[in-house]
C-alpha positions as CSV (number, residue, x, y, z in Angstrom):
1,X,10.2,-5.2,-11.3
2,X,7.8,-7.6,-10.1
3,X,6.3,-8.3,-6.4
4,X,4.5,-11.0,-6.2
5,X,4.7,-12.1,-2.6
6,X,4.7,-8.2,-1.7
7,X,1.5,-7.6,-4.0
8,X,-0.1,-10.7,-2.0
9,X,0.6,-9.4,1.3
10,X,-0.6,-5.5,0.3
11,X,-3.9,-7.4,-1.5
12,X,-4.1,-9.6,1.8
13,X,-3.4,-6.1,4.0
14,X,-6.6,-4.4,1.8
15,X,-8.9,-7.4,2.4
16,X,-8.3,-6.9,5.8
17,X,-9.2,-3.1,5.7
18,X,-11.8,-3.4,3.9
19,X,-13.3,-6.2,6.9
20,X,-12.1,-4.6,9.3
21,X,-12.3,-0.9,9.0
22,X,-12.4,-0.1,12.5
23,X,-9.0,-0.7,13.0
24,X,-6.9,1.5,15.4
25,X,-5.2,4.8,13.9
26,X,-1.8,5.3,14.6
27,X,0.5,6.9,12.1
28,X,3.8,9.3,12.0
29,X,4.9,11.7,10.0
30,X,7.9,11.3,8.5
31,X,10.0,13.2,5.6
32,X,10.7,10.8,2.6
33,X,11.1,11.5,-1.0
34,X,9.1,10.2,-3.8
35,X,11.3,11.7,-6.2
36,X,13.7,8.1,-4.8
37,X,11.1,6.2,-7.0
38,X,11.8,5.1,-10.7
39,X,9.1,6.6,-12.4
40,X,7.4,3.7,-13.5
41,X,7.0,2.1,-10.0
42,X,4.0,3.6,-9.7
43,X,2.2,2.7,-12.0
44,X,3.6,-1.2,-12.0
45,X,2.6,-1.1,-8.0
46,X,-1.4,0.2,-8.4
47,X,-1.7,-2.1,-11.6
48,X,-0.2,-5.2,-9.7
49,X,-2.4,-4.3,-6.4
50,X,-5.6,-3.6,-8.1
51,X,-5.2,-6.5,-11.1
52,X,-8.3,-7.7,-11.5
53,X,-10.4,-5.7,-8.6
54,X,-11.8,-3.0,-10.2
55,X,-11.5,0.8,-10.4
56,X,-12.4,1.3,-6.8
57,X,-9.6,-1.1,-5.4
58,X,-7.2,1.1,-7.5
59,X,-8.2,4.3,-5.9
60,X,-7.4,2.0,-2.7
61,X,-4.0,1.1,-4.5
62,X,-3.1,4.7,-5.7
63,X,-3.6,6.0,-2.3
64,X,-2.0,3.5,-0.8
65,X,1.2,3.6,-3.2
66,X,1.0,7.9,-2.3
67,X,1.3,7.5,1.3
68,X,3.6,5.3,1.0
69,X,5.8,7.3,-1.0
70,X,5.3,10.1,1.6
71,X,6.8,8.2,4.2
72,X,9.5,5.7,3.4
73,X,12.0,6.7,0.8
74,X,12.7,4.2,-2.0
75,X,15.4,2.0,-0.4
76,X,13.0,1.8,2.6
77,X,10.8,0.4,0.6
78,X,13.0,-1.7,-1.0
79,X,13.7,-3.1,2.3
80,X,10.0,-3.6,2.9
81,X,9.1,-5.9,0.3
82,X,12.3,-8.4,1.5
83,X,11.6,-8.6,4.5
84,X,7.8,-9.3,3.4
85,X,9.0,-11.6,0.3
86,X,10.9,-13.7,3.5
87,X,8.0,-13.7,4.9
88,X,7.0,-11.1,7.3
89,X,3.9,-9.5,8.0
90,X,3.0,-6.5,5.8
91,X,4.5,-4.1,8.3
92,X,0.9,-2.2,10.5
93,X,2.4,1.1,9.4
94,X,1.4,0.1,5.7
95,X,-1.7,-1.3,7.1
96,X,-2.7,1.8,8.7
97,X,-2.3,3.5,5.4
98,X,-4.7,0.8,3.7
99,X,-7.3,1.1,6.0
100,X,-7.0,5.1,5.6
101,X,-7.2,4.7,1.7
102,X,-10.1,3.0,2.3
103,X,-11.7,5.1,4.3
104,X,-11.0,8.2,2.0
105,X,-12.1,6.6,-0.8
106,X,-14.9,5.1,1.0
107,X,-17.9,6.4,-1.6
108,X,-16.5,4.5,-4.1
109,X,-16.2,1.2,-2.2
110,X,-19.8,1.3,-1.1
């Protein structure tokens, strides 16, 4: 399944973190189930997100694609990506988790 407009907006949300690290942390915890995800979502969500940018931006991706996983179950996610293919912003929960995968994975952006 492809995302373009998705991709764009997670690509536009990781340009943004890695400008503007210092954005404000605010994040909950929630229980959500990877095990919702088709197995190859994965990896067709860090290849679409890092096409092109190099191994660091898909440790950015990977990370990204994990917590997201950790927190919003599949249909969630599902949900997500309509409301950002009709236009929405990349919601800041997802953004938050951007910046925080670039933080963590900081050495290799540097």
């Amino acid at each position: 399944m492809k995302y373009p407009t998705f991709l764009l907006m997670l690509l536009a949300g990781v340009a943004i973190a890695l400008i503007h690290p210092q954005l404000t942390t605010a994040q909950t915890t929630t229980e959500a189930t990877a095990a919702s995800y088709p197995a190859s979502e994965r990896e067709s969500f860090v290849n679409s997100c890092a096409s092109g940018r190099g191994a660091e931006v898909r440790s950015v991706c990977a990370c990204t694609y994990q917590k997201i996983t950790q927190r919003y179950n599949y249909e969630q996610y599902q949900e997500i990506y309509r409301q950002v293919d009709n236009g929405q912003d990349l919601p800041e929960s997802i953004r938050l988790m951007i910046r925080d995968c670039r933080q963590e994975n900081s050495s290799l952006l540097n």
